[in-house]
N, C-alpha and C positions, 0 to 999 in steps of 0.2 A: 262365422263361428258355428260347429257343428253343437246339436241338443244333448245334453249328457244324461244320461238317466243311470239307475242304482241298481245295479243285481239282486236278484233276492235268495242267492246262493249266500256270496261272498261279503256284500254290502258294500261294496268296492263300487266306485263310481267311475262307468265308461263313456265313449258314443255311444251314440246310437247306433251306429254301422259296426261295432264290434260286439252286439249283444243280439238274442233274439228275442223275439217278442213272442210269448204264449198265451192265448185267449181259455178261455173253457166253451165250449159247448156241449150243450146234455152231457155236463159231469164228465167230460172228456177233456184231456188237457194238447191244445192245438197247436204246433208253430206256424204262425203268421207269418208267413214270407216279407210280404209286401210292408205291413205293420199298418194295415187301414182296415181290417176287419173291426165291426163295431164291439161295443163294449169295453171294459176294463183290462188293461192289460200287464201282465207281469214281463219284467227283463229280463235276463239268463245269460250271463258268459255260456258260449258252447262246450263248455267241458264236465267231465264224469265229475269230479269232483265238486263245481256248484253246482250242479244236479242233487248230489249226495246231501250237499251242506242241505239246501233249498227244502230236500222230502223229511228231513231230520228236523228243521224247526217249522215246520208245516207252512211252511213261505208260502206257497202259491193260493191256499184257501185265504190267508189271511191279504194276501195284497189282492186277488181277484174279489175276496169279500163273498166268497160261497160258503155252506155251512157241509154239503153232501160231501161225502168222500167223492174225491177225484181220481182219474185212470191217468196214469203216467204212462203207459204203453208205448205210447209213439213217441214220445219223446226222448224216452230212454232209447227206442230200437235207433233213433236218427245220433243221438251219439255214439254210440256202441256203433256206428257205422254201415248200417243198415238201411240209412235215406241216404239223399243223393246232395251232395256240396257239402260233402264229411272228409277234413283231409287233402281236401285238393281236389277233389273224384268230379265228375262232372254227370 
């Protein structure tokens, strides 16, 4: 039986292999590929839309447990299609 964990977009419960994992580092918000970088870590269907839900109720400070404002930069640019395993892309 595969681990299920809860988005913090949608609050929709998936696998674990259908979600990504993002960490913060220095007030930067990360995707964890692998899902073993240390500390706290938030879930994320890869799509635009819980991305949107997630920045709208401040998901990520509140499930990572940070108080600074956070950089969504990269994460948006890897949905928006701009990282690499978006879509199919290799």
């Amino acid at each position: 039986m595969e681990p299920v964990r809860t988005c913090v977009g949608c609050r929709v419960r998936a696998s674990r292999s259908a979600l990504l994992r993002v960490v913060s580092h220095d007030g930067v918000l990360i995707i964890d590929e692998r899902a073993v970088m240390t500390g706290r870590g938030a879930w994320l269907h890869p799509t635009q839309e819980c991305m949107a839900a997630a920045l709208r109720r401040r998901a990520f400070a509140r499930a990572l447990r940070v108080s600074e404002p956070l950089d969504t930069q990269t994460i948006e640019k890897r949905l928006n299609g701009y990282g690499n395993k978006v879509n199919g892309s290799k």
